[in-house]
N, C-alpha and C positions, 0 to 999 in steps of 0.2 A: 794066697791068703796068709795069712798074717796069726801065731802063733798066739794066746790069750797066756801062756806060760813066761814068755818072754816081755821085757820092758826096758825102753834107755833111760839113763838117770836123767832127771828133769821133766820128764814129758810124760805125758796119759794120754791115751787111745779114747777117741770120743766112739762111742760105743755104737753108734747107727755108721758114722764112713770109715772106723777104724782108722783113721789119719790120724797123727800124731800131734797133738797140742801141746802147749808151752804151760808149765807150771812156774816157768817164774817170772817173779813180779817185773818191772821197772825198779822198784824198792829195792829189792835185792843186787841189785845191778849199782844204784846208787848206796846204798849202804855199804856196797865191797870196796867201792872210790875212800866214799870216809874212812872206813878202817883200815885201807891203806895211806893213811898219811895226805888224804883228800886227792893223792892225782897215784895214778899208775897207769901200766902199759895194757893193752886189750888183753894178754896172758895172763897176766898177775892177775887180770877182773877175773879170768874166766877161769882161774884155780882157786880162788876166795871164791865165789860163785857155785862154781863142780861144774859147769856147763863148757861145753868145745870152744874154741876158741874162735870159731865161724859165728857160733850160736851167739856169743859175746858181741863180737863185731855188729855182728845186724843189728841185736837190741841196744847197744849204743849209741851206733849214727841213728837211730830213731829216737831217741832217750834226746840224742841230740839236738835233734830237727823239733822238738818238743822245746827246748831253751832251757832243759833240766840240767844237762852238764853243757863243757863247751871239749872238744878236742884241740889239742896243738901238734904239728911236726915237729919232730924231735931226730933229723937227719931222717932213717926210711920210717920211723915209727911214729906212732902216735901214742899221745898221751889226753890222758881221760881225765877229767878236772871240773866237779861239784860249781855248778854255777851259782851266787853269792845271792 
């Protein structure tokens, strides 16, 4: 069971399965790109964000699969960049 005292930043507890849900937007995810300078690295989203760096990742490549931003290689990294 799962303690009602405790909570992770970003997420609410849906109240019948106790599973943890996503409080943040898409929006948020693309507005951390623009106020980095329109492109940055999946970290730099996910410290403007407050969310893990996992949690960034996932809603990105989906953000992306969406045709909201685009990603690039950048040697092992990727970068995240506001589709026009």
């Amino acid at each position: 069971m799962y303690s009602k005292g405790k909570t992770v930043p970003g997420k609410d507890r849906d109240e019948e399965s106790g599973k943890y849900t996503t409080s943040y937007s898409d929006s948020d995810f693309v507005n951390a790109i623009r106020h980095l300078d329109g492109m940055a690295g999946t970290s730099e989203i996910a410290d403007e964000v407050g969310c893990t760096r996992r949690t960034a990742y996932t809603r990105l490549k989906s953000i992306d699969e969406k045709g909201d931003i685009e990603s690039r290689e950048v040697g092992n990294s990727l970068i995240w960049i506001v589709s026009e």
